[in-house]
Steps between C-alpha positions, in 0.01 A plus 500: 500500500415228734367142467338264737607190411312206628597125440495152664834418347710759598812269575818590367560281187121520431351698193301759718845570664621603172256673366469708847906585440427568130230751611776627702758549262210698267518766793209409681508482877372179603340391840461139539266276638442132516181339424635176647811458759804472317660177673178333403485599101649127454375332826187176401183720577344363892207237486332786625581712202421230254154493647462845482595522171243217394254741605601783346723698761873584564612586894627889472808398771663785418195729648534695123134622490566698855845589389418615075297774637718651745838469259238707274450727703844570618667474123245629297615294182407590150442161413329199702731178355314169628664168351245241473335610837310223641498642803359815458168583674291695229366734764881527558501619108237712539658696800768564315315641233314717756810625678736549163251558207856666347646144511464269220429136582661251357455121454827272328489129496734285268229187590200406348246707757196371323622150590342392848756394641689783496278732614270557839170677546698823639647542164198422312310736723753745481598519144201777353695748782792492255598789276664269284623132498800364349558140392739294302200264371380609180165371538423612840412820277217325366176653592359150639833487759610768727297767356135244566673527826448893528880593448450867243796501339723166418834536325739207381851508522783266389692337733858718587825386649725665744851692356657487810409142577488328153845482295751265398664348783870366402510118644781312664510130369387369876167762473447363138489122637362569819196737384444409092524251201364412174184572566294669835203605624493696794123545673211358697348152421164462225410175331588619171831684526582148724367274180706679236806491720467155531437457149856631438659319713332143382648609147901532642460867571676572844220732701616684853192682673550751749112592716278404730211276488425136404814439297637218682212315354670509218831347686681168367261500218820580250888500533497821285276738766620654771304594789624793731152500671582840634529851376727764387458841612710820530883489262457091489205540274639730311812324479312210398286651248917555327578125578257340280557450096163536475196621767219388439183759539138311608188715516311484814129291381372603826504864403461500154854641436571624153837632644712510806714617741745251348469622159672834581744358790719236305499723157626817710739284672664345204339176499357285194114479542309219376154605563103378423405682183228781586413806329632721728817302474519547143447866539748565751801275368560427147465107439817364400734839550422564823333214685375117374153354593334194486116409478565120568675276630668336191561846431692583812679204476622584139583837599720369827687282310564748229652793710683269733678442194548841391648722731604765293119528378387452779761806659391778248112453608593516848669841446267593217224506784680677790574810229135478429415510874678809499417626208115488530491619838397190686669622820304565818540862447354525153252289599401700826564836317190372265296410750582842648414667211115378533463666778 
């Protein structure tokens, strides 16, 4: 069987990139194309494009909507994969439809898509010409989000890590002090992940942040924090996520997170996750046994200082979660073999 696989992340340490391999290794063949260039996945969007997207509208600079049709054509996939697709024309959609009417189309997003700003008129447009659309925000099923929004058939699913990417890395003493520490967080700037990290560090707690963003705002306001003010991609993050007692897992506000990619990535690589306390937290890892969360931040202070003081409690919930990654199938390819199985 063949897939169509559509993304604008398609670099090599990205999550589309391993979800097109883990298609791969299912036995599908795979044709590849990218929604946006792939030297520019991490490049500040143009004034141009900023302006744009103010309005509503992403450039297609990778001439997709001429090319989809024609790779179509020439492959004739079984399935249509389009990751977040912003910059899919929806008379682009509906050509395809006309031309493969065998060929299920498919819609996968691990953002909020009912969020403005992630989303452009093409994809709002374009969304009813979807035979079914995937997401990894539980309330995007809601009949008042993407469905008032003409998609016809929303399904949720939890967020997955990658086996080949996301195991225990084995750290020299130089990677542990030049990646890690008592305590890390290792993302993009918001006000209140930057507030509670400061909040630990005022109370003696030392903090090291790996992202990008406004975090050197937050520099020489404590001798305990740490600012890299840049991020960790590829084997360093990973590495890192292994360097740090404990990593600390924020929720995104701006899309309503109730779970992240985070929450699978430092579990399945052997990491201790201190994470907000959600719902779909709770469901996924047992509080206590296999992760710790906080509501507060008196509470996450209480629970830093108590596992940074108990490593070997703090050592059996680590590996207590990576066997329960395993064990309930949180892996790309259980995760993709459900969403498979919808269609």
């Amino acid at each position: 069987m063949k897939i169509l696989f559509i993304s604008d992340r398609l670099n090599t340490d990205g999550r589309s990139y391993q979800r097109k391999c883990t298609f791969e290794e299912l036995g599908y063949t795979v044709i590849t194309y990218p929604a946006v260039p792939v030297e520019d996945v991490r490049k500040k969007p143009l004034f141009i494009d900023r302006v744009l997207w103010k309005l509503g509208f992403q450039r297609d600079l990778t001439h997709l909507n001429q090319q989809l049709p024609i790779l179509a054509q020439q492959h004739q996939p079984d399935i249509i994969w389009i990751e977040k697709g912003n910059t899919v024309a929806p008379a682009t959609l509906r050509r395809l439809k006309q031309r493969l009417p065998h060929s299920k189309l498919v819609s996968f997003s691990e953002d909020d898509m009912f969020a403005r700003h992630n989303r452009c008129w093409f994809y709002t447009w374009g969304l009813k010409e979807y035979n079914i659309v995937f997401t990894t925000k539980s309330y995007n099923c809601q009949p008042n989000e993407l469905p008032s929004l003409g998609a016809k058939k929303v399904v949720f699913i939890d967020k997955s890590y990658d086996a080949q990417t996301h195991y225990p890395r084995i750290l020299s003493t130089k990677e542990q002090q030049d990646l890690g520490g008592d305590v890390g967080f290792i993302g993009s700037y918001e006000k209140e992940r930057a507030e509670s990290l400061l909040f630990l560090a005022k109370n003696g707690i030392k903090v090291r942040i790996w992202g990008t963003g406004h975090w050197q705002t937050l520099q020489g306001q404590s001798e305990s924090l740490l600012i890299e003010n840049k991020p960790l991609y590829g084997e360093n993050y990973l590495k890192g996520l292994a360097a740090f007692k404990i990593n600390l897992c924020f929720l995104r506000k701006a899309n309503r997170d109730l779970q992240t990619d985070r929450t699978m990535e430092i579990p399945a690589c052997g990491g201790f996750m201190l994470a907000e306390r959600t719902e779909e937290h709770l469901r996924l890892f047992e509080e206590d046994k296999e992760a710790v969360y906080f509501s507060s931040e008196s509470e996450l202070l209480e629970k830093v200082r108590y596992y940074l003081s108990h490593e070997t409690e703090r050592q059996a919930i680590a590996s207590a979660a990576r066997v329960r990654c395993i064990n309930s199938g949180y892996s790309h390819h259980e995760r993709l073999k459900q969403m498979l199985a919808y269609l």
